[in-house]
GUZA-872311 format. One line per field, with one value per residue (C-alpha): residue number from 1; residue in one letter; x, y, z. Coordinates in steps of 0.001 Angstrom, whole numbers, plus 500000, padded with zeros to 6 digits. Layout:
<pts>
n: c(NUM,...)
res: c(A,...)
u: c(X,...)
v: c(Y,...)
w: c(Z,...)
</pts>
This chain:
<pts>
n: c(1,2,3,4,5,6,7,8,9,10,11,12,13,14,15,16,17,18,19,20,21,22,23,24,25,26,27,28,29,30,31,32,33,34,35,36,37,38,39,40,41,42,43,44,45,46,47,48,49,50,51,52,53,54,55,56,57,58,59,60,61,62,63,64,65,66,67,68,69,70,71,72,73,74,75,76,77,78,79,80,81,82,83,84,85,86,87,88,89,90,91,92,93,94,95,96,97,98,99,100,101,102,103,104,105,106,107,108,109,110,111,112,113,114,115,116,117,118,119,120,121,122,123,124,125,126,127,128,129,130,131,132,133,134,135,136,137,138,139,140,141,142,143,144,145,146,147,148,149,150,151,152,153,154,155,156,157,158,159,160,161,162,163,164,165,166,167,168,169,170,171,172,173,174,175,176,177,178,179,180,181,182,183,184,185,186,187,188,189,190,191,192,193,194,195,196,197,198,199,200,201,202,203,204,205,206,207,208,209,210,211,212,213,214,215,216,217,218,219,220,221,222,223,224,225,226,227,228,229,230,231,232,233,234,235,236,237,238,239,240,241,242,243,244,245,246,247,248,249,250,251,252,253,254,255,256,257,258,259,260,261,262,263,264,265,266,267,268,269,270,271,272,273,274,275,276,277,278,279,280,281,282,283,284,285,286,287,288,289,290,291,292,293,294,295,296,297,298,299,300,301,302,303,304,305,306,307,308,309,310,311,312,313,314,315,316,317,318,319,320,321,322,323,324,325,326,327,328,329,330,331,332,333,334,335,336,337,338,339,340,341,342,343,344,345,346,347,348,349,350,351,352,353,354,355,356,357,358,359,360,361,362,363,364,365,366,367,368,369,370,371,372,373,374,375,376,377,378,379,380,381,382,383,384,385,386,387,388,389,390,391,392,393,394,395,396,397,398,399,400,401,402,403,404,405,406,407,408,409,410,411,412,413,414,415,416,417,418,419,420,421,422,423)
res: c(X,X,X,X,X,X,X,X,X,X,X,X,X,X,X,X,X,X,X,X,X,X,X,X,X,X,X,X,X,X,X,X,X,X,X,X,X,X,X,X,X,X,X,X,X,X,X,X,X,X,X,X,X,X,X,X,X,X,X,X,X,X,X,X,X,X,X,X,X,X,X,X,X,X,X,X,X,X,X,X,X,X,X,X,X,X,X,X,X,X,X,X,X,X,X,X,X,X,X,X,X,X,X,X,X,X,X,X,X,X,X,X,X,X,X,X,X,X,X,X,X,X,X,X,X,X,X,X,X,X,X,X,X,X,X,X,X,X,X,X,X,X,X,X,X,X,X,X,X,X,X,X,X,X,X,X,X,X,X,X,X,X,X,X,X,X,X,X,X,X,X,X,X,X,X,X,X,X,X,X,X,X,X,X,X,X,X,X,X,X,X,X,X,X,X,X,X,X,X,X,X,X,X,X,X,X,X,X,X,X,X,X,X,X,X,X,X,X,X,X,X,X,X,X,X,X,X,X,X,X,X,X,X,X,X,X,X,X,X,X,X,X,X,X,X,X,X,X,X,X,X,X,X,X,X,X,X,X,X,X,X,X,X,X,X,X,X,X,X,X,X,X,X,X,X,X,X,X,X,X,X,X,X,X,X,X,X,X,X,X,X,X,X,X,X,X,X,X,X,X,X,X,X,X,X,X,X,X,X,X,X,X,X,X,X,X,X,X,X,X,X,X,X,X,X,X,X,X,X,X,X,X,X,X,X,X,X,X,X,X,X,X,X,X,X,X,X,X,X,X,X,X,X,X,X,X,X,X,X,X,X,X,X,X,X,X,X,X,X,X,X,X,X,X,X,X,X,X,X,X,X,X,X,X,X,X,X,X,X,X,X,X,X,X,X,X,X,X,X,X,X,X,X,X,X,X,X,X,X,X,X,X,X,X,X,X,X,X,X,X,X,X,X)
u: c(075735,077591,079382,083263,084624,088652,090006,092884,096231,098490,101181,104118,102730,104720,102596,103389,102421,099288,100849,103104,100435,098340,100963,102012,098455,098568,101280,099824,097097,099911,101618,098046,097318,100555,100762,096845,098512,101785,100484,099321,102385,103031,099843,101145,104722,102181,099508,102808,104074,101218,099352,096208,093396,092215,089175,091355,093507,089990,089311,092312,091563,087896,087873,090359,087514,084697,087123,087286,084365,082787,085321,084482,080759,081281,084570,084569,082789,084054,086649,083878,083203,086541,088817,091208,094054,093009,091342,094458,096904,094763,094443,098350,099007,096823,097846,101393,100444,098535,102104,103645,101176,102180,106270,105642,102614,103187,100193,096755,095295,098096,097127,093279,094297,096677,094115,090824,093196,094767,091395,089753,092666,092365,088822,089231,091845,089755,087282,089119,091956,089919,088204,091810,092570,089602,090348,093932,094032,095135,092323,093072,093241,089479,089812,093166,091995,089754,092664,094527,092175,091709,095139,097209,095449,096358,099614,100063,098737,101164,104208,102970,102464,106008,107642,106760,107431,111052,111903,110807,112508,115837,115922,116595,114243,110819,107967,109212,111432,108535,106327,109610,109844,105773,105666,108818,107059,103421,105312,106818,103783,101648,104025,103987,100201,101051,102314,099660,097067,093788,091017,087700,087257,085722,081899,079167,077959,080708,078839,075989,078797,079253,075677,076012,074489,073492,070930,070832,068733,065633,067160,070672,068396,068096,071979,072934,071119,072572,075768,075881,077330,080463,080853,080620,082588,085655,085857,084873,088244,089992,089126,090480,093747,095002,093633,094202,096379,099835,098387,097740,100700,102785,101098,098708,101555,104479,106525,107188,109692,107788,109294,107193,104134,104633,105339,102030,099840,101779,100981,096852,097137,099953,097558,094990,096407,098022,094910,093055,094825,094825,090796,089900,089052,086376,083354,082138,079614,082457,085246,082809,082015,085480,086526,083886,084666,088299,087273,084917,088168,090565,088220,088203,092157,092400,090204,092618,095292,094316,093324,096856,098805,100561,101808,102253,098743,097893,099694,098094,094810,096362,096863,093972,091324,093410,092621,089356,089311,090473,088633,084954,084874,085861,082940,080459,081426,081530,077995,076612,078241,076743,072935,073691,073711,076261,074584,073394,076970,078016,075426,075431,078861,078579,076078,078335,081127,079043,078318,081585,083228,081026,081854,085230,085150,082234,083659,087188,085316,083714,086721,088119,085117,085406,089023,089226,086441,086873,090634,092630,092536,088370,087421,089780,088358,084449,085506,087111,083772,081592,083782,083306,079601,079001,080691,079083,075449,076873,077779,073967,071681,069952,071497,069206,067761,069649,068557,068971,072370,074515,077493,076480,078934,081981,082635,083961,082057,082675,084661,082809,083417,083289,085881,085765,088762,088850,087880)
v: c(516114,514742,511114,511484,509264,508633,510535,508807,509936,508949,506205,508572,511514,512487,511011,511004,507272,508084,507411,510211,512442,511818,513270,515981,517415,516792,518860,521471,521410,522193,524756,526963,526828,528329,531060,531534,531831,534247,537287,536483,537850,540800,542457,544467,545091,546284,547955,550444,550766,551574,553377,551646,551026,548295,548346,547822,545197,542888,544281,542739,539799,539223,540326,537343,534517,536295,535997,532217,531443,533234,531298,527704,528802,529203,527871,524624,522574,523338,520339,518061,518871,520221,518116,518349,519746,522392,524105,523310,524811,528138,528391,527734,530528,533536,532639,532884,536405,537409,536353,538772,541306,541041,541331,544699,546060,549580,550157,549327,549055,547226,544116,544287,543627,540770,539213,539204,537583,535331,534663,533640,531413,529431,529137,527857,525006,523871,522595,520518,519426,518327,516180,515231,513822,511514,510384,509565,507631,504142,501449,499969,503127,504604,506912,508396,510884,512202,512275,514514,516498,517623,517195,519256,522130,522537,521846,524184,527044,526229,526113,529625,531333,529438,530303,533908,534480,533225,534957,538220,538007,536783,536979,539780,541792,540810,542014,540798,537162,535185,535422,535781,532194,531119,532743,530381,527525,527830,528300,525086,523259,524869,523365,520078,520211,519037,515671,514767,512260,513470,511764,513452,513551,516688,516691,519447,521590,523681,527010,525457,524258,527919,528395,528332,525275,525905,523234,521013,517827,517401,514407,516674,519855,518868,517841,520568,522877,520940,521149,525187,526127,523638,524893,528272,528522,526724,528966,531986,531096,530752,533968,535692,533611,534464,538503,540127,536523,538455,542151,539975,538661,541785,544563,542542,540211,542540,540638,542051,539474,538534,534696,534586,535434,532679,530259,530794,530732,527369,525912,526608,525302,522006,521043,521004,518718,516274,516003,515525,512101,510940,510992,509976,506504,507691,507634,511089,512200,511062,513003,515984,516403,516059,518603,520667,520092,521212,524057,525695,524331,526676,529081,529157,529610,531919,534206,533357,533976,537960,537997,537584,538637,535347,534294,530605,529975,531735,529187,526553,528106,527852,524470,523239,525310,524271,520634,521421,523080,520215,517693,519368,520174,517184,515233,517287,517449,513422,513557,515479,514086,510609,512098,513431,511282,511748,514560,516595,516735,519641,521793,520132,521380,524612,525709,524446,526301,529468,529421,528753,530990,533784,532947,533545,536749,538478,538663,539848,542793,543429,543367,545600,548162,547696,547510,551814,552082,549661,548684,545237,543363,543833,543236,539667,539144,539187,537488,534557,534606,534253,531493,529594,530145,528882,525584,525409,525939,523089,520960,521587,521150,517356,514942,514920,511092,510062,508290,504746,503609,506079,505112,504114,505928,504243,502769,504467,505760,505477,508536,510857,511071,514317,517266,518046,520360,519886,516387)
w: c(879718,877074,877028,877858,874705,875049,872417,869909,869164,866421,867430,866600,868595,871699,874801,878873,879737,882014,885225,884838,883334,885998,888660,886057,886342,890434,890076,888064,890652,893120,891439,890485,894333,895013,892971,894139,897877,896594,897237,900445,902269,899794,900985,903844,901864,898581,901127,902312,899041,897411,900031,899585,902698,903994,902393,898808,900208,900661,897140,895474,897450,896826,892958,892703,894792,891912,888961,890484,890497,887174,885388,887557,886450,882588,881481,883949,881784,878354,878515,878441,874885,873249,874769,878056,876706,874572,877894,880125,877685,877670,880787,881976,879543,881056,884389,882869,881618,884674,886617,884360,885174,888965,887884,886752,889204,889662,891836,893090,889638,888480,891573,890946,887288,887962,890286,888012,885325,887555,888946,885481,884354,887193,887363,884362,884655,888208,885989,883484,886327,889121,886205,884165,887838,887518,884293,884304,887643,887900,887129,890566,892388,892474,895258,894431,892000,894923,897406,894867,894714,898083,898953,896028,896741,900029,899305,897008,899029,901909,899302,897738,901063,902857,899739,898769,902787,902283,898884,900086,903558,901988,898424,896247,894552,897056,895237,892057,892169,893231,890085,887808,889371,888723,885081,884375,886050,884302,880746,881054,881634,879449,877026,878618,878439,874708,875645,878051,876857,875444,877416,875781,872070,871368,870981,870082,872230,873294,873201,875251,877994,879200,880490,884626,886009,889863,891091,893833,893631,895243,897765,898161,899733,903364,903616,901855,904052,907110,904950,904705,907959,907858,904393,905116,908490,906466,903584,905780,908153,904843,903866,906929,906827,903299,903229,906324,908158,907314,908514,911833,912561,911012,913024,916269,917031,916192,913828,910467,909250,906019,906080,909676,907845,905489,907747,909717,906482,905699,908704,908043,904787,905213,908246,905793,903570,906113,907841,904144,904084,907432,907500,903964,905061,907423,906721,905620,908285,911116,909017,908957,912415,913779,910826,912526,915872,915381,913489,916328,918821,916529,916531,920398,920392,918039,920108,922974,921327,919907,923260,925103,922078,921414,918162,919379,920026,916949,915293,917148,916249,912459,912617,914446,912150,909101,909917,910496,907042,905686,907049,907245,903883,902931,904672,903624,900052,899544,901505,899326,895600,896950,896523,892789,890061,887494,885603,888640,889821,887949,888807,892614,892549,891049,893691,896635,895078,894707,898616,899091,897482,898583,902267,901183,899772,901416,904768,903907,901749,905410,907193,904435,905590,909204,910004,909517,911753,914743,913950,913114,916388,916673,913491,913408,916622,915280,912019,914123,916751,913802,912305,915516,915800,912401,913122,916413,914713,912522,915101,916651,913722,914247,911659,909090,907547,904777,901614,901324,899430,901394,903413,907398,909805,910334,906633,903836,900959,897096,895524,893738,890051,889468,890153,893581,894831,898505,899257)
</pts>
């Protein structure tokens, strides 16, 4: 792992001080997450459109998560040795074109496409902003990077699903305005890339930055082992929320306003992030188990609520899992980053992201093959039983002995200091 050097600029070159760089890449954080959430809504208006099953709406979902993550794999890196911008810039400008690609879908094709391109540009710029964040933030302000980090991304997916919900339902134009709007938005800030700082002069080695790195140290096995049910229960509820989450409420609770859908997929995601910041200065095994305690709780209610057919408890069960989402994740992820030194992180990370993102794909693609066969309600109904059995085998498994050096319970731990996107 090479040395990050700070790279120097000529005095008469443009340059954002780097207080307002640093919030121009939170912001650019922000503003991938959304358009990752966009289509969230549009999949029941596309699915009757386009005819397609169920089986293909998963599809379009999960080829985006694999796009994700074969990019985070390969490309996440490559900003360590050719420089922050350079990486950013490119990246800002496929998801650009793959926003373009969704203005002029014409079909199931046409979405698949959009999504593996989206999917690659944003793997992509995960890698060099979660670590941009870490470089740009204030002297004085250690853990702020981190707290970016978790919470932009949720608030960007609550703005991309609230929004895309309110465009469609009263805007003109519904399939089309809302990435008309994101290709405008990632344009501008690809050019605005150009006066943000450089942070990394460019080193060799660039080739050798694309290999995939999954490894978890020898000391970071048993955690991460204890770690694997929280993580996968989170991302697994995530899943079911932002693929078949609008089919639920349009067709099991009866409400096809598309501004209703968006509104319940905000309220997942915004409790995410609110609940992000109100925990951070736990300690991370106490923010992890009441993440995971309010997960397997808004598990339980979302049962109830399929159950009785009420969209209020469903969006109880939204906001309750959401914070669980947020906050499990989050405990688990600056457990583990604490047993890693700084050159095991990448890989540490890679292989937590790889399990993640899995959990978040895998099961939609089974819903996809189930929901002909047994219907909507039952299949959401297993998906959300196995979510809460997960977190419940979590919330069993004996705390495992940790490694001298780590946080005790009840006081805060140091910020990790490498890119972590949800804590």
């Amino acid at each position: 792992m090479p040395a990050l050097r700070p790279a120097s600029h000529p005095g008469s070159t443009l340059r954002l001080p780097r207080a307002a760089a640093f919030w121009v890449v939170g912001g650019t954080v922000a503003a991938l997450l959304a358009a990752s959430s966009a289509p969230s809504p549009l999949y029941p208006i596309y699915q009757q459109e386009f005819r397609f099953s169920a089986l293909e709406l998963t599809a379009i979902f999960a080829v985006y998560v694999l796009a994700v993550l074969l990019s985070l794999l390969t490309v996440g890196r490559l900003s360590d040795f050719t420089g922050r911008r350079p990486v950013l810039a490119g990246a800002l400008v496929v998801e650009a074109a793959a926003m373009a690609v969704f203005l002029t879908a014409e079909g199931t094709h046409w979405l698949l496409a959009a999504r593996v391109v989206q999917g690659l540009a944003t793997g992509a710029a995960i890698g060099v902003l979660g670590a941009y964040l870490l470089d740009l933030q204030p002297a004085d302000g250690r853990r702020l990077g981190s707290l970016v980090n978790s919470v932009a991304p949720a608030v960007g997916l609550g703005i991309g699903a609230l929004g895309t919900g309110l465009l469609v339902q009263y805007g003109p134009y519904p399939t089309r305005l809302t990435f008309a709007l994101l290709a405008g938005v990632f344009a501008v800030l690809a050019a605005v890339t150009a006066t943000l700082p450089e942070t990394v002069r460019p080193v060799p080695g660039a080739l050798a930055s694309l290999r995939p790195q999954v490894a978890v140290p020898a000391r970071a096995r048993r955690p991460f082992a204890a770690a694997l049910p929280t993580m996968l229960s989170t991302w697994a509820l995530g899943g079911l929320m932002f693929s078949v989450g609008g089919s639920v409420v349009r067709t099991v609770f009866d409400r096809p306003n598309t501004a209703v859908v968006g509104v319940v997929l905000g309220i997942f995601a915004g409790a995410a992030a609110a609940t992000g910041v109100l925990v951070s200065p736990l300690s991370p095994e106490r923010i992890e188990r009441l993440g995971t305690v309010a997960l397997a709780v808004g598990a339980g209610v979302f049962l109830v609520a399929l159950e009785v057919s009420s969209l209020a408890l469903f969006v109880v069960a939204g906001a309750l899992a959401g914070s669980g989402f947020g906050s499990a994740f989050l405990g688990s992820m600056r457990s583990l980053t604490q047993l890693a030194e700084p050159h095991e992180r990448a890989a540490l990370l890679s292989a937590v992201f790889v399990a993640s993102y899995l959990a978040l794909s895998v099961p939609a693609l089974a819903a996809g093959v189930l929901i002909p066969r047994i219907g909507l309600l039952d299949t959401t109904v297993g998906y959300a039983g196995l979510v809460g059995l997960g977190a419940l085998a979590s919330l069993a498994l004996p705390v495992l002995a940790r490694p001298a050096g780590i946080a005790a319970p009840g006081r805060p731990a140091a910020a990790p200091d490498s890119p972590c996107w949800t804590c």
